[in-house]
C-alpha angles and dihedrals in degrees: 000000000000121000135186115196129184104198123202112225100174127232089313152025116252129187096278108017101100086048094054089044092051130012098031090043093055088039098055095037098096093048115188088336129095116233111177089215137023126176120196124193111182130175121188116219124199106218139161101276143089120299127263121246132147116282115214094339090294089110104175106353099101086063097045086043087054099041100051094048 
């Protein structure tokens, strides 16, 4: 499984938001099911938006949910 992913960060960085964008992204991909190989690009964008931060502890997961769909 190959994914590209253009995350936007907002307009700009907070403490989290390159690790939601990133590591916990590629670590909740798979999801309950077992891929032998994944392999995660991700870019991170500054726009002119809010920032991004975790939302209730589910950093991440509402993209992945969305994207997988």
């Amino acid at each position: 499984m190959r994914v590209r992913v253009l995350a936007n960060m907002g307009a700009f960085l907070s403490t989290v938001s390159a690790f939601i964008a990133t590591s916990n992204f590629a670590r909740c991909l798979s999801s309950v099911y077992r891929i032998p190989r994944i392999v995660v690009d991700v870019g991170c964008v500054l726009t002119n938006t809010l920032p991004t931060g975790p939302y209730r502890g589910a950093a991440g997961r509402r993209r992945i949910t969305r994207s997988s769909g």
